[in-house]
N, C-alpha and C positions, 0 to 999 in steps of 0.2 A: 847574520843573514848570509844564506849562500846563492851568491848568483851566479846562474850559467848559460853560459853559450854555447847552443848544439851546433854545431857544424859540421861537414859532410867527413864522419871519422875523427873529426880532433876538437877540441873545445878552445875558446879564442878568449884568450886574458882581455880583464877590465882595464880604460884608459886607451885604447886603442881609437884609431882611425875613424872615420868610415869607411876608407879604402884598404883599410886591415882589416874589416870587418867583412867586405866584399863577399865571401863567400858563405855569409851566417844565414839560415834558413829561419832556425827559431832562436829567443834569448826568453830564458826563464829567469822569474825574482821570486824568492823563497821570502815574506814579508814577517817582521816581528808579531804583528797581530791583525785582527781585522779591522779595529780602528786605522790601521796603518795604510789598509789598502781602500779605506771609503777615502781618505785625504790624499792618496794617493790617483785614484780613478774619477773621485767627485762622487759626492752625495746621492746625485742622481746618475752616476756615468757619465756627467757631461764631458768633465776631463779626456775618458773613454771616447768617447765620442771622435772629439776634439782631433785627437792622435790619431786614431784611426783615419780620418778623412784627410788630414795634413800630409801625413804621410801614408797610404795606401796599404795600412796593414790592420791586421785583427787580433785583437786584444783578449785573451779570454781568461777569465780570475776564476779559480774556484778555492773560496776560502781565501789563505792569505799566498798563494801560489800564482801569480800570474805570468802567463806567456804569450811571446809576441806573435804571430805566424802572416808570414808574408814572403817578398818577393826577396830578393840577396840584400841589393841597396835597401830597398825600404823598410828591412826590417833592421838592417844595420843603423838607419839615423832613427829609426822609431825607438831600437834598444840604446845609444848614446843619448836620448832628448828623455829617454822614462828613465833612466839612471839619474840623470841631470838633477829628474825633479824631484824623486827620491832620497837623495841627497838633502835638498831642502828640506825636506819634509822633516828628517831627522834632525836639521835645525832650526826646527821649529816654526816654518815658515806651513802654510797654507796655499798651496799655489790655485790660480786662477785660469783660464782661459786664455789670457793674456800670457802668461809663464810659461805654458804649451805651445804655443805660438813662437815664442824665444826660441824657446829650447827646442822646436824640429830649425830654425831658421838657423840658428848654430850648428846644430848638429848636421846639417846637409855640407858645412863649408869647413868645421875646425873641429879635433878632438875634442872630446867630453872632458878636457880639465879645468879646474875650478867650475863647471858650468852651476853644478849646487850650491857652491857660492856669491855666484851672479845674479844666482834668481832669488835667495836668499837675501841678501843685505843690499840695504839702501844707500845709495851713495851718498857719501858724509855731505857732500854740497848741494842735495839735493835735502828741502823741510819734508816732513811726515806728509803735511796736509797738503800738500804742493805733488799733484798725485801722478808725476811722470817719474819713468824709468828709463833707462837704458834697456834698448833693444839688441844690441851684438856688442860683440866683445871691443871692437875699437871705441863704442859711444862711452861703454865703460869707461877705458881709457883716458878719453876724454875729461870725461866728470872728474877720476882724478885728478888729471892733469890741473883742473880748475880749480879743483880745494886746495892742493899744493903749490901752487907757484903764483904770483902774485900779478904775472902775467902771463897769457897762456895765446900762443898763435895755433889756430886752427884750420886749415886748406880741407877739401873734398868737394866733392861732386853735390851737385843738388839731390836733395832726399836723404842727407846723410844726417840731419837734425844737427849741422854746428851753428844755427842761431836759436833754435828755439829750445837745444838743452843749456845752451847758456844763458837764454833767458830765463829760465828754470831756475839757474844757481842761484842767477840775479836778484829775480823775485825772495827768492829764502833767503838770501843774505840781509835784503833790507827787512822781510815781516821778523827775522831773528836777529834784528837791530844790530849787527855786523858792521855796515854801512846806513847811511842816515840819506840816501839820496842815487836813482840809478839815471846814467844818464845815457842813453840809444843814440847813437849817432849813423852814420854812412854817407857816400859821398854824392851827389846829387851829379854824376857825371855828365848822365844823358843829357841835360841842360848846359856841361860844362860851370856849375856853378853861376853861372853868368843867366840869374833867373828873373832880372826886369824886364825881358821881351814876355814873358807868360802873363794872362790876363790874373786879374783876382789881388789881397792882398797878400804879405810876405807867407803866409800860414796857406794860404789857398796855393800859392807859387811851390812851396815845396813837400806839399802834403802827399802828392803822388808818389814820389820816391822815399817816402816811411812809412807808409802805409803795411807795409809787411811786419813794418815791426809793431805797429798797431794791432795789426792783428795778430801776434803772436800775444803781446801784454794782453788785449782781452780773451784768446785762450785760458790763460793761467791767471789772471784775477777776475770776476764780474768786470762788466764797463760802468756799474757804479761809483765802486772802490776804485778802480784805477783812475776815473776821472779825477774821483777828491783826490787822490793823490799827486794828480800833473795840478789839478788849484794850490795843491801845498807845495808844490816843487819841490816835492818828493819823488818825482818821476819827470824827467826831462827826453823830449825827443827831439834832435835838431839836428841839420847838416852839420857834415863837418868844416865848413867852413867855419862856422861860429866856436867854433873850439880854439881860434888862435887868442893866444895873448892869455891865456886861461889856466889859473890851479886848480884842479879838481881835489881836493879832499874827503876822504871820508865818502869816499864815493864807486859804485860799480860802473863799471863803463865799459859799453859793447861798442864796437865799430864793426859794423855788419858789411859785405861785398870790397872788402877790403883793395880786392885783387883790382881796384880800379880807382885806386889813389897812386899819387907817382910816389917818387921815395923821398921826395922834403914834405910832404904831406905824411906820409907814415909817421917821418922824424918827429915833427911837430906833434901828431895826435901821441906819442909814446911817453915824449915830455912833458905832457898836460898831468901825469899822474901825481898825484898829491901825499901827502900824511894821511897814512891807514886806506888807500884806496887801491884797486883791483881794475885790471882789462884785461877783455879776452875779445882776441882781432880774429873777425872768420873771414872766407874766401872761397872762391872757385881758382885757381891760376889757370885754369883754362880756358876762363871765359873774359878775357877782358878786353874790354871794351876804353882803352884810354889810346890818344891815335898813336899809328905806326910810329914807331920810333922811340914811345914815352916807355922806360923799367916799370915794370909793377912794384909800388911798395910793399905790397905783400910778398911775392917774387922773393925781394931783396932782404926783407928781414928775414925769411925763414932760413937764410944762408950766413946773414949776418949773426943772427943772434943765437941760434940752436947752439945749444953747449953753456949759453950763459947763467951762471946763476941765481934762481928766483926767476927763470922765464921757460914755461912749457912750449912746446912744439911736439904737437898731433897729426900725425894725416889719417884722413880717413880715404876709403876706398871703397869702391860701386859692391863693398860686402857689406859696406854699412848702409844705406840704402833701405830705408824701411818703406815697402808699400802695401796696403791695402790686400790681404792673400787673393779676392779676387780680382784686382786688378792687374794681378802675379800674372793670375791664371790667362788674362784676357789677353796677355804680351804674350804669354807661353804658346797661343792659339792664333796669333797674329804671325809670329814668329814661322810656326811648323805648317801651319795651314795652306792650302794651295790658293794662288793666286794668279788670275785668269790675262792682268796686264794691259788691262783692255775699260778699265774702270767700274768691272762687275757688269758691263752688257753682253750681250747672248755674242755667238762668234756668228760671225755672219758670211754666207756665198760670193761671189763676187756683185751676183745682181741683186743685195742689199737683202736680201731675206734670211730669217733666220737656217743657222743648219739643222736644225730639227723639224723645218716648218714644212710648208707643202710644197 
């Protein structure tokens, strides 16, 4: 296959930028066959489609020849995101709507390497039927980082998925008998722990501050299944305080807002790990909420431990960040849009009438 880049007088090598690409008007893909280009575009062109509207450019195939034609940038991350998928497609992969989606989100931020292999293969800590993926290259990362190391610290911003891809691993490690038992923890700050002043009993007292992780477990199992599985204590959700004095064996174990435990509380939750068991400690460190003066445990291990072996450390960063494309759009228009400063009322005279009025 030969693919090319027109550009104004000179042709622009694959592997490149988007900001190497800056000045690409069109990118041509010369395809094996036309099966190659219906998996390549979608059946119906939805794919086509897809690309088109993500990134602001036009798509036109005739036969197994398709070119890109649009604006400089948009045609330069439309030609790194349809190379991307191409790629796949050659290994065997099928891509989706969701894979288009990837692949302009990458391509607007990071070169096109390996991206055909990202959209391609499923992270080894991630089950078949457990049907999330990694969206940018750092969540990738991540998931790595989690099949590899046996504990894995995770820091970023909210919206970056470090609880609910490692709820992900979680789930597939026990449904592929891995571990015989997951157990969700986090620290019930807001309360300081100290949660006999709240009405209800102990389960009613700290249900508010796991509730997040409830609702991730019922994402990724039914609330049937999951439930028989907290009756089997197959699945445990608890503060961490309950974790002192405790072996975990044989067991996955999340400590979710990490960033709001002190550092004898890190210590303690790290030494809870057992025979054949696994954690992976997420956070924000920029949101913490433990009083002035207290270290974040989270903070301190990521400085204490990075380097050790058998322990991951990840960050992620506001590129990993997956939202919603029109809620992309809604901030993009929030962002640019004029703004009157005045709470959207009419600007008004001195003597209180509008300025357009009579």
């Amino acid at each position: 296959m030969n693919e090319q880049h027109h550009a104004r007088g000179a042709d622009v090598p694959a592997g490149k930028s988007v900001q190497e690409y800056a000045h690409t008007l069109t990118h041509e893909f010369e395809l094996h066959s036309q099966e190659e280009a219906l998996r390549l575009l979608g059946f119906n062109g939805e794919l086509r489609r897809r690309l088109q509207d993500q990134a602001g450019v036009r798509i036109v195939d005739r036969g197994t020849r398709v070119v890109i034609i649009g604006e400089e940038t948009d045609a330069a991350v439309a030609g790194i995101a349809l190379q991307g998928i191409l790629d796949a497609v050659r290994m065997g992969h099928t891509p989706t709507v969701d894979d288009v989606d990837i692949a302009v989100s990458v391509a607007r931020d990071r070169e096109q390497r390996a991206l055909g292999r990202m959209l391609a293969e499923r992270p080894a800590a991630i089950r078949a039927d457990v049907n999330i993926r990694p969206r940018t290259r750092g969540q990738h990362r991540y998931l790595e980082a989690i099949h590899r190391h046996d504990i894995t610290l995770a820091v970023g911003p909210a919206g970056t998925g470090k609880t609910f891809l490692a709820m992900a691993a979680a789930v597939s490690a026990l449904l592929n008998r891995e571990v015989k038992r997951l157990v969700l923890t986090r620290p019930a700050v807001e309360a300081g722990e100290r949660l006999g002043f709240l009405p209800g009993d102990l389960e009613q007292k700290v249900n508010p501050y796991l509730r997040p992780l409830y609702d991730a477990l019922f994402v990724l199992l039914d609330m049937e299944r999951a439930r028989r599985l907290m009756e089997q204590q197959s699945i445990e959700v608890a503060p961490l305080a309950f974790m002192r004095g405790r072996t975990l064996d044989h067991a996955f174990i999340i400590l979710d807002e990490a960033q709001n435990t002190t550092v004898d509380q890190m210590l303690m939750f790290l030494t809870r790990l057992g025979t054949g068991s696994r954690a992976v400690v997420t956070g924000d460190i920029t949101q913490v909420d433990l009083p002035r003066g207290v270290e974040s445990g989270l903070g301190h291990a990521m400085g204490v431990l990075e380097g050790v072996p058998g322990i991951g450390v990840v960050r992620l960063t506001g590129r990993d960040v997956v939202r919603h494309p029109l809620v992309q759009r809604i901030i993009d228009a929030y962002e640019t849009g004029p703004r009157s400063g005045n709470g959207g009322r009419p600007e008004q005279n001195p003597d209180g009438t509008a300025t357009d009025g009579p």
